[in-house]
KENU-120034 format. One record per residue (C-alpha): x, y, z. Coordinates in steps of 0.001 Angstrom, whole numbers, padded with zeros to 6 digits, always signed. Layout:
N
XYZ...
//
This chain:
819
+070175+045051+070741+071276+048737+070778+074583+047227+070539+074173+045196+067265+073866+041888+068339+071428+039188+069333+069564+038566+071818+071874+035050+073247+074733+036909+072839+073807+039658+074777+072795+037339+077809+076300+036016+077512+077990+039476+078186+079532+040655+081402+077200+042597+083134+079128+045345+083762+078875+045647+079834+075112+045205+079445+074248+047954+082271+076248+050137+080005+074666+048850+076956+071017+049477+078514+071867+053498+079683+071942+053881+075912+068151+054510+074046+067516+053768+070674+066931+057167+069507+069507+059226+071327+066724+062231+071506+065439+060733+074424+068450+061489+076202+070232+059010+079207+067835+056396+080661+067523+057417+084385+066303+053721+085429+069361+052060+084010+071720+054435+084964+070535+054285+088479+071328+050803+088039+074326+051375+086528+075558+053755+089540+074453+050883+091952+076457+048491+090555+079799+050581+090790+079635+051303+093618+078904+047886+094938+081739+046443+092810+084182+049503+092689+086593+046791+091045+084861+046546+088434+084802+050472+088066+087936+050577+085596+086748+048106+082866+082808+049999+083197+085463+053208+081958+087266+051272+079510+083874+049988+077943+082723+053752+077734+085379+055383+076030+085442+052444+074054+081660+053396+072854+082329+056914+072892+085749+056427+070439+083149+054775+068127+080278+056878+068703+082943+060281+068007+084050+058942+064802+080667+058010+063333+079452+061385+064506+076738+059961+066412+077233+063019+068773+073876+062480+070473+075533+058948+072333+078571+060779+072827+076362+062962+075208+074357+060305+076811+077882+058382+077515+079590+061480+079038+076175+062761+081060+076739+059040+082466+080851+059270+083021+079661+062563+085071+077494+060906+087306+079839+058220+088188+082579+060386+089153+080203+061970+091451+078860+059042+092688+082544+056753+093213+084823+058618+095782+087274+055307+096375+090809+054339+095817+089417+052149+092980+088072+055257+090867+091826+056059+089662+091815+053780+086420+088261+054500+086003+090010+058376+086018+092260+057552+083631+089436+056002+080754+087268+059671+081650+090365+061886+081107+091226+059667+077905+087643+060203+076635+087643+063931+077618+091087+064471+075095+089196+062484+072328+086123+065366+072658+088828+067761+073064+091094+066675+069785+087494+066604+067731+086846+069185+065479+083317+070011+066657+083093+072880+068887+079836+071191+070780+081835+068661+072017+085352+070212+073021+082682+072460+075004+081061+068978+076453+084784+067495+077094+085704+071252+078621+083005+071030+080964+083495+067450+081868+087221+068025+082881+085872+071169+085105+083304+068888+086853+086148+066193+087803+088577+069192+088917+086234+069821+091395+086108+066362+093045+088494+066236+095952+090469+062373+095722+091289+060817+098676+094920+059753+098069+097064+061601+095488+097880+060504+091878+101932+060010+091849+101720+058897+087624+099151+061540+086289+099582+064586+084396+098224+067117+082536+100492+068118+080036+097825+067526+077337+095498+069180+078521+097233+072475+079443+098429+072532+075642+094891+071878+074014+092994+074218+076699+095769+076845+076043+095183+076462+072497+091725+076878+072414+092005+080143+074215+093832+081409+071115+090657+080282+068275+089894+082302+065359+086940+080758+064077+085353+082986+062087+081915+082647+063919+082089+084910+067043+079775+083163+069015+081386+080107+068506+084442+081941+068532+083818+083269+071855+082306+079625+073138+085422+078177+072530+087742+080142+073789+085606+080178+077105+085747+076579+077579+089503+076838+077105+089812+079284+080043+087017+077142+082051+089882+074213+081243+092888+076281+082239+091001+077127+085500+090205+073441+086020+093624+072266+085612+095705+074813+087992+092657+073754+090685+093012+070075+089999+096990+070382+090092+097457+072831+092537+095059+070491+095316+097466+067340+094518+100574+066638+096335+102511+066900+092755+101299+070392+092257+104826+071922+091612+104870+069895+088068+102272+072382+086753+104534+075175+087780+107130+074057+085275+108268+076691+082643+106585+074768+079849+103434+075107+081449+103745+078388+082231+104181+079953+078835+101335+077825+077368+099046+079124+080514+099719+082446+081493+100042+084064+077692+096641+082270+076665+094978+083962+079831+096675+087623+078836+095784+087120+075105+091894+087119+076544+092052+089708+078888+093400+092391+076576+089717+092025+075344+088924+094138+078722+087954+097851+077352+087661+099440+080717+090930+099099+082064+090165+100840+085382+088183+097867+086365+091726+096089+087375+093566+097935+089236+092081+096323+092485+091679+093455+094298+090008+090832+092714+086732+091043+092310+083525+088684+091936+081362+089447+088963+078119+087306+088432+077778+083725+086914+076550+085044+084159+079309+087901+083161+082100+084757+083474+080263+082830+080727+079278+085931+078528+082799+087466+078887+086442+085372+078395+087724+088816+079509+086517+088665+082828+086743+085136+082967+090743+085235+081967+091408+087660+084523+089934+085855+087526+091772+082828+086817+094597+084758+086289+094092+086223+089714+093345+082762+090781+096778+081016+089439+099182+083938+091557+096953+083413+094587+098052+079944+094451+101662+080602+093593+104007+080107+096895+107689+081108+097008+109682+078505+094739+107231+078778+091739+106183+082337+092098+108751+083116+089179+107672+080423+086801+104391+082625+086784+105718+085750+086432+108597+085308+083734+106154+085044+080743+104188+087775+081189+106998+089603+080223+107632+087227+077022+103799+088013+075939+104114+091845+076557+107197+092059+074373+105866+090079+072211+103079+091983+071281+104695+094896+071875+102603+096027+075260+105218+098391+076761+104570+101449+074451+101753+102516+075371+101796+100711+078678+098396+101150+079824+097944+096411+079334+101411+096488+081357+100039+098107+084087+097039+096377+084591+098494+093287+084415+101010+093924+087206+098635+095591+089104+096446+092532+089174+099749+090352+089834+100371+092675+092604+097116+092832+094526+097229+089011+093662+100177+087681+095146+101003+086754+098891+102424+089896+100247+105678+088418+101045+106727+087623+097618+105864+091225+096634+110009+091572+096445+109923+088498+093738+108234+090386+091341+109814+094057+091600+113304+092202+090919+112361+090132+087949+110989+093994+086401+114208+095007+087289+115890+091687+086030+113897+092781+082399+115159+096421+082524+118350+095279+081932+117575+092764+079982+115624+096222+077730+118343+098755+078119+119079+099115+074917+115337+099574+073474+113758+102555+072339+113150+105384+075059+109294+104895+075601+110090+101087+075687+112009+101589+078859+110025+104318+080390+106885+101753+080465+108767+099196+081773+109678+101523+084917+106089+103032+084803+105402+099387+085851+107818+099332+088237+106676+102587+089969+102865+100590+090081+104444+097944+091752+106509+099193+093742+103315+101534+094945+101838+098668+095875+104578+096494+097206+106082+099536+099871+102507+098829+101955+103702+095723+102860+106841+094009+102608+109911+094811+100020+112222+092482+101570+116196+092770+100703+115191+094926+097400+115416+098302+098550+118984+099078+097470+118982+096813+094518+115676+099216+093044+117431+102329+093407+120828+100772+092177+119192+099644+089107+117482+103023+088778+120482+105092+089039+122358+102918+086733+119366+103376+083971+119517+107267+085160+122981+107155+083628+122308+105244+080348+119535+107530+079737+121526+110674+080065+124853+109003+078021+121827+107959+075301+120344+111687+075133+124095+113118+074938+125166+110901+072419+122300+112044+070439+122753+115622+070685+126766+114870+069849+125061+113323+066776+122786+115837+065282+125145+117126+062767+124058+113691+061112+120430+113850+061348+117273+116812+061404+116965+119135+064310+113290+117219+065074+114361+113604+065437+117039+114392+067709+114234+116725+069719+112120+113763+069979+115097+111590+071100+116062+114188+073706+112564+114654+074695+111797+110950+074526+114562+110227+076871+113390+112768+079365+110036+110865+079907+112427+107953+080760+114417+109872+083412+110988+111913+084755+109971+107944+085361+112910+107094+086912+112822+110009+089113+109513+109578+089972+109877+105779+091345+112987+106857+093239+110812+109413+094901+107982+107424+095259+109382+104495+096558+111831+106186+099247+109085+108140+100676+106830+104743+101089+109644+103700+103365+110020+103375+106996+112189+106218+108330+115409+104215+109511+114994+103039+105730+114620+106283+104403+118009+107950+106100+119865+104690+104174+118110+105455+101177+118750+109384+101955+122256+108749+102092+122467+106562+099261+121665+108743+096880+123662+111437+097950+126177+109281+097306+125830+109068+093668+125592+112273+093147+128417+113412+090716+131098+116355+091920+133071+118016+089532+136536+116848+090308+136366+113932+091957+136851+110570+091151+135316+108539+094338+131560+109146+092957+129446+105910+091882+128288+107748+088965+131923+108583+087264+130742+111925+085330+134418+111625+083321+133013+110499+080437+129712+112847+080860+131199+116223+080447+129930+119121+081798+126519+119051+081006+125647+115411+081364+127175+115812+085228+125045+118771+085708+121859+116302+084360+122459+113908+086736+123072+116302+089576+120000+117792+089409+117853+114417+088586+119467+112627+091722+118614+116052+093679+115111+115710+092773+114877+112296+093700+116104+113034+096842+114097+116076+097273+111053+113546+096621+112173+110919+098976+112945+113772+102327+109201+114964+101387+107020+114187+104159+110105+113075+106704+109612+113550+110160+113267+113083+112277+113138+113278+115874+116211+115213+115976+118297+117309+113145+121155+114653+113705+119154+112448+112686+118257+114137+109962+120855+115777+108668+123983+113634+109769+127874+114758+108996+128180+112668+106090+125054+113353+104336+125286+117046+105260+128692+117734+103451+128244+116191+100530+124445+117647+100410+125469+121238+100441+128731+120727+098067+125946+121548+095044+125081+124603+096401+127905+126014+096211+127506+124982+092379+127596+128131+089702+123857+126780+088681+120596+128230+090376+118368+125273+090017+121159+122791+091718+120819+125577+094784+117333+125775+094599+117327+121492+094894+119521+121444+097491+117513+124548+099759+114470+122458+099472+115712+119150+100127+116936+121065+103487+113822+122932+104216+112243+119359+104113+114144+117957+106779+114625+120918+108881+110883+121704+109000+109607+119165+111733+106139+121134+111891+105038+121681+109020+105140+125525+108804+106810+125835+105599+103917+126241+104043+103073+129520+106040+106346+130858+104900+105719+130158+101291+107053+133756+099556+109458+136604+100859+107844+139597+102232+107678+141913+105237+105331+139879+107371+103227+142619+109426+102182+140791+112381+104011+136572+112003+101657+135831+115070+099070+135415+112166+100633+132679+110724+100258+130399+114193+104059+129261+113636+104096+125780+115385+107822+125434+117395+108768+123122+120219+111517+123993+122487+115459+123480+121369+116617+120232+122944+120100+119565+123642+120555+117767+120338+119576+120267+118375+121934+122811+119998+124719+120449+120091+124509+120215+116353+124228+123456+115672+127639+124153+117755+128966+121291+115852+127496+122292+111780+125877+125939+112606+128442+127221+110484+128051+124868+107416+124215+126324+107483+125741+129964+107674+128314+129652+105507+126278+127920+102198+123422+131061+102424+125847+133579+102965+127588+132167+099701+124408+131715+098340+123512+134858+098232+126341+135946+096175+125770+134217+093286+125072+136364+089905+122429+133775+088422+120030+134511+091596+116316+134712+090583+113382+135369+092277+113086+131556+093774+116461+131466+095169+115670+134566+097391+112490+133200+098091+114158+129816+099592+117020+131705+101070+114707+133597+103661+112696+130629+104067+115758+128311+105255+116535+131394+107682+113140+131651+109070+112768+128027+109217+116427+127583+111474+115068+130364+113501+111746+128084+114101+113409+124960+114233+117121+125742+115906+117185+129332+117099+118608+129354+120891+120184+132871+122085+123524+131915+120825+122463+130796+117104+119963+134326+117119+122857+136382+117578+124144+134072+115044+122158+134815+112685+121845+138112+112945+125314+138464+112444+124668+137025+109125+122020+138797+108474+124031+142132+108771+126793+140115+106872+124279+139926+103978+123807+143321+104053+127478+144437+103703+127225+142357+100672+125407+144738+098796+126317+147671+100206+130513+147005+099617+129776+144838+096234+133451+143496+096430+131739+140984+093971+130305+142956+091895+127460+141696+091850+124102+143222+089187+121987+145534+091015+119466+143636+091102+121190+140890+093430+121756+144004+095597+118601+144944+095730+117177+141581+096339+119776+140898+099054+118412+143844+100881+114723+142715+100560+115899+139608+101882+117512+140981+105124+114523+143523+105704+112354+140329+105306+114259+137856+107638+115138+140744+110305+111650+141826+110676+110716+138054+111079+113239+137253+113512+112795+140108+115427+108781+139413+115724+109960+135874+117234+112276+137037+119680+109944+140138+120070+112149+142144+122054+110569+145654+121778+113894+147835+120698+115003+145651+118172+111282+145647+116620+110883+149152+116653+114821+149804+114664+113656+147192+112037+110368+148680+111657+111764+151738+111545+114156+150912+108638+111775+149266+106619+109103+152295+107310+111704+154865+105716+112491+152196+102625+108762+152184+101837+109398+155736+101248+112788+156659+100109+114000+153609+098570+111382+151027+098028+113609+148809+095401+115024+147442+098786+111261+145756+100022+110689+142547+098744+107553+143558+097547+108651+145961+095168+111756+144712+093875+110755+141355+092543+107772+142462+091402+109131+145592+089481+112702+145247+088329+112801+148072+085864+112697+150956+089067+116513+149876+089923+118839+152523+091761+121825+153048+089938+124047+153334+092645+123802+152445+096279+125203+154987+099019+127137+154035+102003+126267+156626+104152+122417+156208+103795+122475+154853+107212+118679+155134+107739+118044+152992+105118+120622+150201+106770+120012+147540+109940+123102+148980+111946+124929+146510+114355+125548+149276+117166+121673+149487+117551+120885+146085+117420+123206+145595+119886+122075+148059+122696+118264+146795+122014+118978+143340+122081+121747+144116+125484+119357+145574+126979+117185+142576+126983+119595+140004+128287+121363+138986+125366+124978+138231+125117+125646+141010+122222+129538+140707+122588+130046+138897+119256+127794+141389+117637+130929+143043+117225+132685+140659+115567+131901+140357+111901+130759+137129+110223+133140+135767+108224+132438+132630+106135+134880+129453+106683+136874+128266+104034+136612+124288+103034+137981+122221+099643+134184+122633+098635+135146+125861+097169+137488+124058+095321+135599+121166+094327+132245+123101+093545+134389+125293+090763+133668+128595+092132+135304+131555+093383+137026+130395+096482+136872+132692+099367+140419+132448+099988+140271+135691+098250+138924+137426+100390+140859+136526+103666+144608+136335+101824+145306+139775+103139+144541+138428+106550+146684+135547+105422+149586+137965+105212+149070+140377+107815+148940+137442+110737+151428+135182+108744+153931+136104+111296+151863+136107+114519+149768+133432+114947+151057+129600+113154+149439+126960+115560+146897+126992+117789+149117+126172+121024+152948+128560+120411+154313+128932+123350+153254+132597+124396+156248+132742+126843+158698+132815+123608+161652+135335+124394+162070+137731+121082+166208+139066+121164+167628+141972+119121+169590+138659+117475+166691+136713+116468+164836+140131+114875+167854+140411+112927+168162+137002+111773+164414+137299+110488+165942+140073+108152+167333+137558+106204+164904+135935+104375+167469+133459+102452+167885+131651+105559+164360+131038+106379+162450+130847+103165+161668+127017+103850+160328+127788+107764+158451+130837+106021+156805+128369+103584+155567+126161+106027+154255+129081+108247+151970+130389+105549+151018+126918+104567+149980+126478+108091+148208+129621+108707+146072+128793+105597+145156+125955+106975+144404+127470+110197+141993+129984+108442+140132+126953+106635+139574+125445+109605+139198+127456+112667+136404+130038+113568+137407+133585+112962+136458+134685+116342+139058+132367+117530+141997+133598+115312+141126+137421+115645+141326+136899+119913+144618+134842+119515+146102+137730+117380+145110+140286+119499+146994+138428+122194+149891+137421+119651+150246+141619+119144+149887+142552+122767+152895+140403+123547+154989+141704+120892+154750+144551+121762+155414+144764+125452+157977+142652+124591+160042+144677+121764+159288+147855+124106+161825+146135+126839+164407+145469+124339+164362+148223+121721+162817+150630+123710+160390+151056+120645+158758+154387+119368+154429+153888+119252+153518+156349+116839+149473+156426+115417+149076+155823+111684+149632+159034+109431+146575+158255+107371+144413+155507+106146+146746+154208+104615+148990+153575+107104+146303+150984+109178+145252+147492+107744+141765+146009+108670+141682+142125+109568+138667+141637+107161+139894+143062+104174+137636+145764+103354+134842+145752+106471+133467+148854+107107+132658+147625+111015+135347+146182+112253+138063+148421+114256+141377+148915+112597+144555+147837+114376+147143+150199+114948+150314+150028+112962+153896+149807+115369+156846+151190+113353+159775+150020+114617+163471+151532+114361+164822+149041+111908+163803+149845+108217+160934+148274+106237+160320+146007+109168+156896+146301+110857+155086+144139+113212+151008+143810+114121
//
């Protein structure tokens, strides 16, 4: 009767039809009629044949029912569509499926809100039935566009407003459960799911005002919070769709959260961005971590050319991720992140040039902002290199290490990744010092078993090449980024500052004893190490800092690689130093003086505390007692703290104000030390770095011993047995004849000085000049007569106040004399 027709005509219905007919009351109030529907259930399941036409007949009624808008059947008929799927768990249920997920998109395409709700929660109810066999024809491309659409409503009633767009995530969530448990789960991977899903879920989580509540991993907020809030709701499904995500879809998920952040413009500010990859981070299989931090990169590129803050979000993201991805695995994207980096390093620098080549077109402010804008982009940059290099494993971080030494530009050369040709002076000097304080970022915190290890030939050559650079910050870098892989115990910190140290048994210095590595590479690159502070403390732009990181990469070599042979080492540089201020061939301010002679007080009173051998204590204590009181400006304490109470002049002969060799010597002899080679001055080696760093080369200042040993010592292994004849003295008279031998002599001896130690050349001359002259005396029975003055003897270190002078043989031939 409820159906509209008589009673005989009823009878004469299938029954499947009239149990349907009689779940239905009169007055729909009354709600489903639990008798009949228990009947109803019976009957399926003892005919699960008939199972498809009962759905047919239901959607059927419901069609009817939804366009009369007699919602109050439409309720009754989907309560009882619930209860069957629950009840009906055979093959047989899969048309009766397809008549529920028909009826579901008519409730769905209504426009009542009740009812997309009732369809919404319908769909959710079958998702969570497990089938028994998969569905090989179904999908759910409708119903990932409507639920995607009704995350996105406006109506203008907030409740209902937020109502709908719940159900829509509820939907969303239903569907990626319901596809991801069937055996065709990759089709709702597809791209044109994707971008329907993923962007509906983002568009409701931006809702989320405490964004601090993401950054984790997922979390489980009450029943209740999930209805009240599509926030919260959007996020866990979100978290929910990349836990499901396995290697060959993981993309598909990814790629449009990128469309929807520059869509809405998310990347500036960036605080959205970095939720959201947070969340994809901490969401994700561990494994695929490398997935995501190349398709950032991937968009990078893809953004190079947008504004500055545009670009330093996107990498803000990256550093988040990266954060997060360096706990577990990276994969094969270690090199391809700090490629990328460095190549955005150098588009940010050639962007802030070109702007400041441009600001004869527009105001001084813009192109301040631009400058300044692009600065937050390289800080960024900077900051991920660092961050990420020193999240990696230590055989990593050497490859790293020397990867981005690598790329850093040297003036005059061509063989550097980052060609500086086209960034002038100034750009090349940007990227220097930003690659430098990567590095310095990524050697923070590394531990190397040995100093090989951590400092290998080719990283160490091209690592000090900047400090030879006219620049004090570029030295400063590069002294650091040492001190952090020299200092294998951590006692840097206790070294922090230059001063005179009264008792450095305070500061509970932590050493271990030299192993044979260690010396081996200091016989093999001591002299590198020497040679870049002695340099370095010749520069004019020295400040405060420099000194200060000067002394502590001596004190930390004397922790770290002091044996007997590099103390005396060092000493001799130390008194090296010294001469430096006191000769000034340099001419260097008075204030470099003076701070060169705070640093020696500070480093010799130091070293001589480690070795504590009582003599050498009590001269260095004794030199720094009478500079407390006669010259002051030469403590570290007082001169870089008061710079206006500067000496005007500096004299030589103030010898108790000096650390004097002769002294050291008989302390340190007396104490079992090889003090031999005290005597011999330290002399710096030359190397094309001089060249290459465009500074003064020290060529300079050994081209009189150039010329002076030109003729007495060419290669390493002459034939000392030589016989010199009256004939061939006075065929080297004639200089026409030999002026192409004489060129290649002096082109080898120049060589010879760049490359051999100077003790080694100043013993082979002495040799060289003992056998000329016993030879000449047998053959020109030759006159010895002692230098007439000064002026008459030549010192092999041009201008050293310590060394001995060799005496000058004037022979009976004119103009010719021999050493």
């Amino acid at each position: 009767l409820s159906a509209g027709v008589c009673c005989c005509c009823a009878a004469l219905r299938p029954r499947y039809k009239r149990l349907v007919d009689n779940i239905f009351p009169e007055d729909p109030k009354d709600g489903l009629v639990k008798a009949d529907m228990e009947k109803l259930t019976f009957y399926a399941v003892s005919a699960p044949e008939k199972l498809d036409r009962i759905g047919a007949y239901l959607a059927e009624r419901l069609t009817r029912d939804v366009a009369r808008h007699r919602y109050g059947y439409v309720l009754i008929a989907m309560e009882a569509l619930d209860q069957l799927l629950m009840a009906c768990h055979s093959q047989s249920i899969k048309p009766f499926v397809e008549s529920f997920l028909h009826m579901v998109a008519k409730l769905l395409e209504s426009g009542e809100p009740k009812l997309q709700v009732l369809g919404t929660n319908s769909f959710v109810k079958f998702a969570n039935i497990e089938e028994d066999t998969p569905s090989y024809h179904r999908r759910y491309d409708f119903f990932v566009s409507r639920f995607s659409a009704m995350c996105h409503s406006r109506d203008p009633d907030p409740e209902i407003q937020n109502e709908i767009r719940i159900a829509g995530i509820r939907g969303i969530q239903g569907v990626v459960r319901k596809a991801v448990n069937d055996e065709l789960r990759a089709t709702i991977w597809e791209p044109q799911h994707m971008d329907k899903i993923v962007p509906s879920l983002l568009f409701n989580m931006q809702k989320i005002e405490d964004i601090d509540s993401r950054i984790g991993p997922p979390s489980s907020p009450t029943v209740g919070v999930k209805e009240e809030n599509p926030s919260v709701l959007a996020e866990n499904c979100f978290r929910e769709l990349l836990g499901r995500a396995t290697y060959g879809n993981m993309n598909n998920a990814v790629r449009p959260v990128f469309a929807h952040l520059d869509h809405h413009k998310l990347w500036d500010p960036n605080e959205f961005a970095v939720s959201c990859f947070k969340i994809i981070m901490y969401s994700i299989q561990a494994q695929y971590s490398h997935h995501v931090i190349q398709e950032i990169l991937g968009h990078l590129d893809v953004r190079k050319r947008d504004s500055p803050r545009v670009r330093a979000g996107i990498i803000q993201v990256l550093l988040e991720a990266v954060a997060i991805a360096a706990k577990g695995s990276i994969g094969p994207t270690v090199l391809e992140v700090f490629n990328t980096l460095l190549k955005h390093l150098r588009i940010s620098v050639d962007f802030e040039l070109g702007d400041r080549r441009s600001s004869c077109e527009s105001t001084t402010l813009s192109i301040s902002s631009k400058e300044s804008d692009e600065r937050i982009v390289q800080n960024a940059i900077i900051q991920t290199i660092g961050f990420f290099g020193s999240n990696l494993p230590d055989y990593q971080r050497s490859e790293i290490m020397m990867f981005i030494m690598s790329k850093v530009p040297v003036l005059g050369t061509t063989s550097q990744s980052l060609d500086p040709s086209n960034l002038g002076d100034l750009g090349t000097r940007r990227i220097q010092i930003m690659l430098l304080r990567s590095l310095l970022m990524v050697t923070s915190g590394y531990k190397a078993t040995t100093i090989s290890n951590a400092l290998p030939a080719p990283f160490l050559d091209p690592l000090l090449s900047p400090s030879l650079m006219e620049d004090s910050e570029l030295r400063q870098l590069v002294l650091e980024i040492l001190h952090n892989l020299i200092d294998r115990h951590d006692n840097r910190a206790k070294l922090r500052g230059i001063r005179i140290i009264p008792d450095v048994s305070d500061l509970k210095i932590k050493r271990d004893k030299i192993s044979r590595q260690d010396v081996s590479f200091m016989k093999k690159h001591g002299q590198q190490l020497y040679r870049h502070i002695y340099l370095g403390c010749k520069e004019e732009d020295n400040v405060q800092k420099n000194f200060e990181l000067l002394f502590t990469s001596l004190a930390l070599t004397t922790i770290e690689l002091a044996n007997e042979e590099v103390v005396i080492d060092l000493i001799r540089l130390a008194i090296a130093l010294q001469d430096i201020a006191i000769i000034n061939e340099d001419n260097l301010p008075m204030f470099n003086r003076c701070g060169v002679m705070a640093l020696v007080a500070a480093y010799l009173n130091f070293l001589s505390q480690m070795i504590a051998v009582p003599a050498f204590c009590q001269h260095v204590s004794k030199v720094i007692e009478t500079r407390s009181v006669e010259a002051a400006y030469f403590l570290p304490e007082t001169i870089f703290k008061d710079k206006s109470n500067l000496p005007k002049s500096l004299e030589k002969d103030e010898t108790d104000l000096f650390f004097l060799t002769n002294k050291i010597a008989e302390s340190l002899g007396g104490s079992g030390y090889n003090v031999e080679r005290l005597s011999v001055p330290y002399v710096p080696q030359v190397t094309d770095e001089d060249r290459l760093s465009r500074r003064k080369s020290i060529v300079d200042t050994v081209s009189l011993q150039v010329d002076i040993l030109s003729g007495c010592s060419v290669e390493d292994k002459v034939d000392n047995t030589e016989e010199i004849t009256f004939e061939a003295l006075k065929k080297a008279i004639d200089n026409n004849g030999l002026e192409e031998q004489e060129k290649e002599k002096r082109r080898l001896v120049i060589e010879k000085f760049q490359k051999a130690p100077f003790e080694e050349i100043a013993a082979q001359c002495e040799t060289k000049a003992n056998l000329l002259h016993d030879r000449l005396a047998q053959i020109l029975e030759l006159t010895i007569r002692p230098p007439p003055s000064p002026s008459g003897t030549m010192t092999m270190t041009a201008g050293h106040p310590h060394y001995h002078s060799v005496p000058v043989y004037e022979m009976k031939f004119p103009d010719l004399c021999v050493y």
